[in-house]
C-alpha positions as CSV (number, residue, x, y, z in Angstrom):
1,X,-25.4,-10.3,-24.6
2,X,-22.3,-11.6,-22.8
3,X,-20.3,-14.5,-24.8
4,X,-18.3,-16.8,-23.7
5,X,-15.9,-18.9,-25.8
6,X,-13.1,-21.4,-24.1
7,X,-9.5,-21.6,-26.2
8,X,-8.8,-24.9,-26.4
9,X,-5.2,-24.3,-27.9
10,X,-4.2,-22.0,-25.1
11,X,-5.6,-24.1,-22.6
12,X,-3.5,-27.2,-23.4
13,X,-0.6,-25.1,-23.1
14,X,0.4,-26.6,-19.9
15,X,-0.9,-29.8,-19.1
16,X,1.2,-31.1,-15.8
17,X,-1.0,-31.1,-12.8
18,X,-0.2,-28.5,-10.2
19,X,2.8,-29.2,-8.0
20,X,3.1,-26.2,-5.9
21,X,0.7,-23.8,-4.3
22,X,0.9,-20.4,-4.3
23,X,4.4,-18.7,-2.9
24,X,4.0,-17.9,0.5
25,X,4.9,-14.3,1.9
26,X,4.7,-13.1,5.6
27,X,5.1,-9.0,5.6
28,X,5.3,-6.9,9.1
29,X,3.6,-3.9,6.7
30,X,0.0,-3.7,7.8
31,X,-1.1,-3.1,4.4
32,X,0.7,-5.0,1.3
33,X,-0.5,-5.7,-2.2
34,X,1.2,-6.7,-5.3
35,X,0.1,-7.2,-9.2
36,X,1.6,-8.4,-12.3
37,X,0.9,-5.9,-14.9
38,X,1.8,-8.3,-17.6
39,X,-0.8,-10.5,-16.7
40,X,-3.3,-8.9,-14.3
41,X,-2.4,-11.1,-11.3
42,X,-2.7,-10.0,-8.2
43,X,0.2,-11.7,-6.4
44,X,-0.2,-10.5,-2.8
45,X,-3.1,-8.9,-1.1
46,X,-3.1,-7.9,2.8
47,X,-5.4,-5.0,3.4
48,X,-5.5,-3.8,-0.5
49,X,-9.0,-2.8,-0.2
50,X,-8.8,-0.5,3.4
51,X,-9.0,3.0,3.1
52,X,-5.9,4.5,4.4
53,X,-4.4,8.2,4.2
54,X,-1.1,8.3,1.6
55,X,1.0,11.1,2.8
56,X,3.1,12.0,0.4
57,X,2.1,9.3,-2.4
58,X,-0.6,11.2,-3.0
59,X,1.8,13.4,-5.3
60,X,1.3,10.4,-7.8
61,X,-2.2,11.9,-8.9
62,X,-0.6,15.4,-9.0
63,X,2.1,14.0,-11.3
64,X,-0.5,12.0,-13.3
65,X,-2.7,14.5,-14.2
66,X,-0.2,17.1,-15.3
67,X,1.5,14.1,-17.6
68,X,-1.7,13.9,-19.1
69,X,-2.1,17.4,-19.9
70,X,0.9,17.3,-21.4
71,X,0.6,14.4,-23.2
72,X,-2.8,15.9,-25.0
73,X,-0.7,19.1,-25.4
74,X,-2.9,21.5,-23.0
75,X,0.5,21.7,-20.7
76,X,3.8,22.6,-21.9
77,X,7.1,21.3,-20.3
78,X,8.8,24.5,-20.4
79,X,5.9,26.9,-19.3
80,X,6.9,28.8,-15.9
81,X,5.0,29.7,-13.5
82,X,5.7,32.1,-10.4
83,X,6.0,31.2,-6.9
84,X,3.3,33.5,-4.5
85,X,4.3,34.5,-1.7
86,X,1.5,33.4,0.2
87,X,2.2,29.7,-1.0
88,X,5.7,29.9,-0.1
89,X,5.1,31.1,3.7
90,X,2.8,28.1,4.2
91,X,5.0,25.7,2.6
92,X,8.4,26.9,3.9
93,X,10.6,25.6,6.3
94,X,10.6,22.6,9.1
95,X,6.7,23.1,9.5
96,X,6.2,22.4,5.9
97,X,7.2,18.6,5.4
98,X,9.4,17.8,2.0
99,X,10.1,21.0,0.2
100,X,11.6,21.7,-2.6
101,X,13.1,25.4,-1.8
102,X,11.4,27.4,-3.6
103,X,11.9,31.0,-3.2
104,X,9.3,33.8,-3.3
105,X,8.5,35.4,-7.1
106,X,10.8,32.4,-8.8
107,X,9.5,31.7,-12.2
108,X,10.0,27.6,-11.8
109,X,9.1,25.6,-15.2
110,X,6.7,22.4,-15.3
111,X,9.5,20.3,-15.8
112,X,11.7,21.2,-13.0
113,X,8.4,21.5,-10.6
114,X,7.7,17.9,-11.7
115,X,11.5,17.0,-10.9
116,X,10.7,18.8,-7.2
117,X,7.5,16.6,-7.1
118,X,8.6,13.4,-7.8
119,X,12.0,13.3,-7.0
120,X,11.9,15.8,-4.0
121,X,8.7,15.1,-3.0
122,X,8.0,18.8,-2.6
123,X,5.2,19.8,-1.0
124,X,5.5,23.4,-2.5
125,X,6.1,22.2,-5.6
126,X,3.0,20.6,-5.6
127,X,0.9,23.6,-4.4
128,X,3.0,25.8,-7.2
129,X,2.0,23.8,-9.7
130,X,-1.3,23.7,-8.8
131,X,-1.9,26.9,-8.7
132,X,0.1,27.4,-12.1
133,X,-2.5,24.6,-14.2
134,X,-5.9,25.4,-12.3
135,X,-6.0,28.8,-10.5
136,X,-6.0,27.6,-7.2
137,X,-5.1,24.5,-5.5
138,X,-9.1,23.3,-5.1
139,X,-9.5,23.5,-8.4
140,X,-6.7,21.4,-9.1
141,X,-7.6,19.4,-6.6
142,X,-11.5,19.0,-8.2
143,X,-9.1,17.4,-11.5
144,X,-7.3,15.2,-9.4
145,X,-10.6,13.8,-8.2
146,X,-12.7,13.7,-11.4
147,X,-9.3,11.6,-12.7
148,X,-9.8,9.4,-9.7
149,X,-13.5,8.4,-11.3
150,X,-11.7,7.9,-14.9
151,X,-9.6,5.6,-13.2
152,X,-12.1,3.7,-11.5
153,X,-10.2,4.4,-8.1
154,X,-13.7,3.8,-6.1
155,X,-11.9,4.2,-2.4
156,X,-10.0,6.9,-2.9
157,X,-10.4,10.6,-2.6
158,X,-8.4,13.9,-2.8
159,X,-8.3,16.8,-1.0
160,X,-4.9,18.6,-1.3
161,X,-2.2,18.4,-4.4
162,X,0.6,17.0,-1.8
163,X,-1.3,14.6,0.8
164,X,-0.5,16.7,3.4
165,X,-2.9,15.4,6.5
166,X,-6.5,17.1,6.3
167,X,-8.4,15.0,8.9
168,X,-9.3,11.9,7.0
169,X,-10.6,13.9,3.5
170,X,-7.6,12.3,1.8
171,X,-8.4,8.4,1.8
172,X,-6.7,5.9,-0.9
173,X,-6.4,2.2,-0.7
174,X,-3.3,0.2,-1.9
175,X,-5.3,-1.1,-4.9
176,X,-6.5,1.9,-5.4
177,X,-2.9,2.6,-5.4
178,X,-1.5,0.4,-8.0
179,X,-4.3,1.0,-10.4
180,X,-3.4,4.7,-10.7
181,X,0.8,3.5,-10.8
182,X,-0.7,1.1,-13.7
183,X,-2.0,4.1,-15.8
184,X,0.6,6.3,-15.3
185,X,3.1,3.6,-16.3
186,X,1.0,2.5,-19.3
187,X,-1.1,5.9,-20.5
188,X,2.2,8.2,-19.6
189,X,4.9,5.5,-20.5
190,X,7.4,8.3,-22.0
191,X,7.1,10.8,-19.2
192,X,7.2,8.3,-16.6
193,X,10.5,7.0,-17.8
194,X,11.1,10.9,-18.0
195,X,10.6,11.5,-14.5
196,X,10.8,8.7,-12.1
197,X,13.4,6.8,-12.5
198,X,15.7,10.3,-11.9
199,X,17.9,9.5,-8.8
200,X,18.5,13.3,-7.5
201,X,18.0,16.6,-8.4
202,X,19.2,20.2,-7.2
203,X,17.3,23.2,-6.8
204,X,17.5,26.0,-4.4
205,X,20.3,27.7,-2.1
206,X,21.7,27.1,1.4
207,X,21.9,30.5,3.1
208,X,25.4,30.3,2.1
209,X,24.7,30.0,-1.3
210,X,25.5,26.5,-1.6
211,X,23.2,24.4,-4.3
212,X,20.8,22.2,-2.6
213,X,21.2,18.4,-4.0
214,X,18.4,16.1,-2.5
215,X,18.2,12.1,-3.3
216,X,15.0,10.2,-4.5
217,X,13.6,8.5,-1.6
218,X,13.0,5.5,-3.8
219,X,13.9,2.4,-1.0
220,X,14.1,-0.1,-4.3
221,X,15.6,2.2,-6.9
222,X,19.5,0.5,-7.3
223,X,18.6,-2.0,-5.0
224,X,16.1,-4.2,-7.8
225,X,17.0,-4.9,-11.1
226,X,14.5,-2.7,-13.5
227,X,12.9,-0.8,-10.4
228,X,12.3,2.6,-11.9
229,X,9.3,4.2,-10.1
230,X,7.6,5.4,-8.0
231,X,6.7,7.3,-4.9
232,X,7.2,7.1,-0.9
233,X,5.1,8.5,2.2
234,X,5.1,9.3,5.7
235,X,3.4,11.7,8.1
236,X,2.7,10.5,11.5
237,X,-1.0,9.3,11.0
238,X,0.0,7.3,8.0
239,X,3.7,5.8,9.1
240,X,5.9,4.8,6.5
241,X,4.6,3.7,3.0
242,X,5.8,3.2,-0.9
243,X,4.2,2.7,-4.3
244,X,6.9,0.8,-6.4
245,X,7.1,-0.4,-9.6
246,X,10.2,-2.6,-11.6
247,X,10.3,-4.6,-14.8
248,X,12.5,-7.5,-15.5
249,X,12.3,-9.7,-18.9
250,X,8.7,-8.3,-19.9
251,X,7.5,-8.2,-17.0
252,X,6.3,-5.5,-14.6
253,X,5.0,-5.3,-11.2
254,X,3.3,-3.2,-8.6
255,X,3.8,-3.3,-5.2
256,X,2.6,-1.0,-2.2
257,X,3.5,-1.6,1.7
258,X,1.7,1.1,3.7
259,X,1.6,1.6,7.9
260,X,5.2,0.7,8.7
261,X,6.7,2.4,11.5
262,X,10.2,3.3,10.4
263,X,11.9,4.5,7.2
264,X,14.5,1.6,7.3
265,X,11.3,-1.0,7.7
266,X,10.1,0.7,4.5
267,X,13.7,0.0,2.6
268,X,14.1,-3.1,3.8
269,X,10.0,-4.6,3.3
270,X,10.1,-2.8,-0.1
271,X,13.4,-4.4,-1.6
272,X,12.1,-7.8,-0.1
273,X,8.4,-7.7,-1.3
274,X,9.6,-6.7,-4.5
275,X,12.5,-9.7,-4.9
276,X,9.9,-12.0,-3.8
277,X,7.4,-11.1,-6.9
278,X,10.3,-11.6,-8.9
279,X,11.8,-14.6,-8.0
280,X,8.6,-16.9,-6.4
281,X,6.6,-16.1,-9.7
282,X,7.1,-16.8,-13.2
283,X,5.9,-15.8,-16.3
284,X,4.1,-18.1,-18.7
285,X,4.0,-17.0,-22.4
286,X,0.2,-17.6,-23.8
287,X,0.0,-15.5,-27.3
288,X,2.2,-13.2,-29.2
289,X,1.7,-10.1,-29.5
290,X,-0.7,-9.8,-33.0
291,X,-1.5,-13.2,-32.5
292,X,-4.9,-13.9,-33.2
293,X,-6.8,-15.5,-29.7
294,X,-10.2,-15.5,-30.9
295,X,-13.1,-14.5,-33.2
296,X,-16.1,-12.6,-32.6
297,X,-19.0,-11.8,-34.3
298,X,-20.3,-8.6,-36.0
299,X,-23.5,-6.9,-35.8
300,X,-24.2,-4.1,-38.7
301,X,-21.2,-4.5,-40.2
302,X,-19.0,-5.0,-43.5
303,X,-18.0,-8.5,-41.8
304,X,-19.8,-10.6,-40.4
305,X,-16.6,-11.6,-37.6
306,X,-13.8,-9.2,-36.6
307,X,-10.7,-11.2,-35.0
308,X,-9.4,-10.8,-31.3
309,X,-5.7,-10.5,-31.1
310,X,-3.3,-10.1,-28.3
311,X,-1.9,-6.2,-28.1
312,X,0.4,-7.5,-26.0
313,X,2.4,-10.5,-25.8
314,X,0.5,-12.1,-22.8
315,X,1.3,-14.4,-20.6
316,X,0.2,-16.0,-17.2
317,X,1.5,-15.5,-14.0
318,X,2.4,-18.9,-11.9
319,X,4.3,-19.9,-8.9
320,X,7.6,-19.7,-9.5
321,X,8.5,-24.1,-9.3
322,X,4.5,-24.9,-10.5
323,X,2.8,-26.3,-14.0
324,X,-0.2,-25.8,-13.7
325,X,-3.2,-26.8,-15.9
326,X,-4.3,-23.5,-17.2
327,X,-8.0,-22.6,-18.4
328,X,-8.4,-19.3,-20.7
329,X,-11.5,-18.3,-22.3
330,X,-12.8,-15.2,-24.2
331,X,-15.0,-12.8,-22.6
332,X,-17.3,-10.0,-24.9
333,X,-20.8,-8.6,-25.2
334,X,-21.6,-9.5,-28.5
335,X,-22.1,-9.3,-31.4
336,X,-20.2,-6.7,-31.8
337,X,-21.7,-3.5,-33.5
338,X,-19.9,-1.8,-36.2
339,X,-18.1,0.2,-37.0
340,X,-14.7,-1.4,-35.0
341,X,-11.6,0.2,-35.4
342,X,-7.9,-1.8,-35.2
343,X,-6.4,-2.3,-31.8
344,X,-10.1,-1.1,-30.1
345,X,-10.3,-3.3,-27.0
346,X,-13.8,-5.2,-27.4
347,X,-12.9,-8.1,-25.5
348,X,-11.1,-10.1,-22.8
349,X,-9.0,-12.7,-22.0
350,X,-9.9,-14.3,-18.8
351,X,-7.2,-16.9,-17.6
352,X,-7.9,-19.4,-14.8
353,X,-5.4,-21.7,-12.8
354,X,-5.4,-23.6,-9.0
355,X,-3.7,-21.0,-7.4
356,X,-4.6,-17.4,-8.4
357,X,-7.4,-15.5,-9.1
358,X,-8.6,-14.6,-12.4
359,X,-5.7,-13.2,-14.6
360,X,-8.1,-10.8,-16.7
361,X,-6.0,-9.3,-20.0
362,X,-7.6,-7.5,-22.8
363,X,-7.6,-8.6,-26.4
364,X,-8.4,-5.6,-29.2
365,X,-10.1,-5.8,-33.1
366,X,-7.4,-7.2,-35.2
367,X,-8.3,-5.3,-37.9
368,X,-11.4,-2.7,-39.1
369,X,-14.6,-3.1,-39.6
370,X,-16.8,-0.8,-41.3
371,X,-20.6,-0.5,-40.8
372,X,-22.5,-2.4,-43.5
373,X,-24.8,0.0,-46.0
374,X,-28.6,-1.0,-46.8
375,X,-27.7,-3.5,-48.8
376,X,-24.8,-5.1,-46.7
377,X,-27.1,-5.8,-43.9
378,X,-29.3,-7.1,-45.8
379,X,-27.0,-9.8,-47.6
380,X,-25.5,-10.3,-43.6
381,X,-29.1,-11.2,-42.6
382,X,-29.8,-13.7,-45.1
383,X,-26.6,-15.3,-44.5
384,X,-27.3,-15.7,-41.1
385,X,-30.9,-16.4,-41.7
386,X,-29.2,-19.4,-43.8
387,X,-26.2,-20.3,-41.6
């Protein structure tokens, strides 16, 4: 059974009447959409939900996926693997898109092929590291996709480790987009920081010799305060396209542009979509992390209530010059069955105003709660049987 319980304090927070709509934002990008991660407001959405091919941000699931194995230890930083020489005569030279320059029988390690991946945007890097965690490439690619259900990305699907065009297999959408951005921000937050925020990187030889020192394509990285991720696109199907991400004061945002028709529309629509999240919203504190939102009641347990807290300190996001008249209420299917452990998630925060849609944030048990023995139960039934 779903509950629902309003907050009274948090709603009385602000109590002006709205005085300005939402910002508004005109973008030549075909596709554009933008979301708060501190709040879970979707700021802008032009196209979010059509199914588009991503070129090279598809590399972003390659990248995930080998964070998370190394992140549950199944995928060490330093392993090496070798470079076949069948992979590095289809993934050499002009024909090839991005490449790293790889040469044939290098021994390359995880950590410099994620360097050539996410900095480089190599597309043998990609297929070499593939190979290296799964085999062969499809069976990489078979990960990427069973991550894509974990995720919930429902419009999306893989069908190389690069994004290289394959007549329409590869499909994402631009939320499909940010919600895989979001994890590896949040479920990878060490790695990411490790990784893609790096401005260049050198690998490889010029046949002179020379070393080969390539830039991050990155249109926002020095150009917005906190930018520090993520990754750009292009083939000639897809045009011109980029996942970014930046964090000022607490707060982080998403962006994707997609379909633009020139790699200085990209720089200049990313830097601008970006500033505009910043600067027409604001953030609105609501709890403290810790702080306790809410109660909830326990089924079987050595409690009869466990209390919601905020993991987070959580605010709402609002147009920048508004007050707004905020409604927040508490969202779980309850009661809750024991045993609940600290910080488990087990309910949400859903957070109302005029002008956006539902800010949903989670709120986790504030402390444990173990399940009740014969007699427990039985001493929580009378009470409620009583209450």
């Amino acid at each position: 059974m779903k509950k629902s319980v309003a907050v009274l304090l948090a709603a009385g927070l602000l109590a002006q009447p709205l005085i300005a709509a939402a910002p508004p934002y005109t973008t030549e990008a075909p596709i554009a959409y933008m979301k708060d991660l501190s709040s879970g407001a979707v700021l802008y959405d032009k196209g979010g939900e059509t199914k588009i091919p991503p070129a090279s941000m598809a590399k972003m699931m390659t990248a995930h996926v080998a964070f998370r194995l190394i992140q549950k230890g199944e995928l060490k930083l330093d392993t090496k693997f070798t470079v076949r020489p069948e992979t590095w005569k289809q993934w050499h030279g002009p024909q090839a898109g991005s490449t790293m320059f790889l040469s044939v029988g290098e021994q390359v390690s995880v950590e410099n092929l994620l360097h050539g991946i996410v900095t480089l945007s190599g597309n043998d890097a990609c297929v070499v590291l593939a190979e290296g965690i799964s085999g062969t490439e499809q069976a990489f690619v078979a990960a990427m996709n069973e991550e894509a259900k974990r995720l919930g990305l429902k419009n999306s699907h893989f069908g190389t480790s690069n994004g290289w065009p394959d007549e329409g297999v590869t499909y994402v959408t631009a939320e499909d987009l940010a919600k895989l951005a979001q994890a590896t921000v949040e479920e990878t937050p060490d790695l990411y920081k490790r990784f893609y925020a790096t401005r260049s990187f050198t690998w490889g030889k010029t046949m002179g010799g020379a070393d080969i020192a390539q830039g991050n394509r990155n249109p926002i990285l020095g150009k917005i305060a906190g930018a520090d991720g993520l990754k750009t696109g292009h083939t000639e199907e897809a045009g011109f396209g980029f996942t970014g991400s930046a964090e000022q004061n607490g707060r982080r945002l998403v962006m994707v542009v997609a379909g633009l028709n020139s790699f200085n529309s990209r720089i200049t629509e990313s830097v601008r979509f970006m500033d505009w999240g910043f600067k027409a919203w604001k953030a609105q504190p609501l709890f403290k992390k810790g702080q306790t939102v809410e109660t909830a009641d326990v089924q079987l347990g050595s409690a009869t209530s466990v209390s919601l807290v905020a993991p987070q300190n959580l605010a709402v996001t609002l147009p920048g010059t508004a007050s707004a008249n905020v409604q927040v209420k508490v969202v779980y299917s309850g009661p809750i069955k024991a045993p609940i452990v600290k910080g488990q998630q087990i309910a949400q925060m859903i957070v109302q105003t005029p002008d956006t849609p539902p800010q949903i944030m989670p709120l986790v048990a504030g402390e444990d709660v173990a399940e009740a023995g014969f007699f427990g139960r039985l001493w929580n039934g009378m009470k409620s049987l009583f209450a």
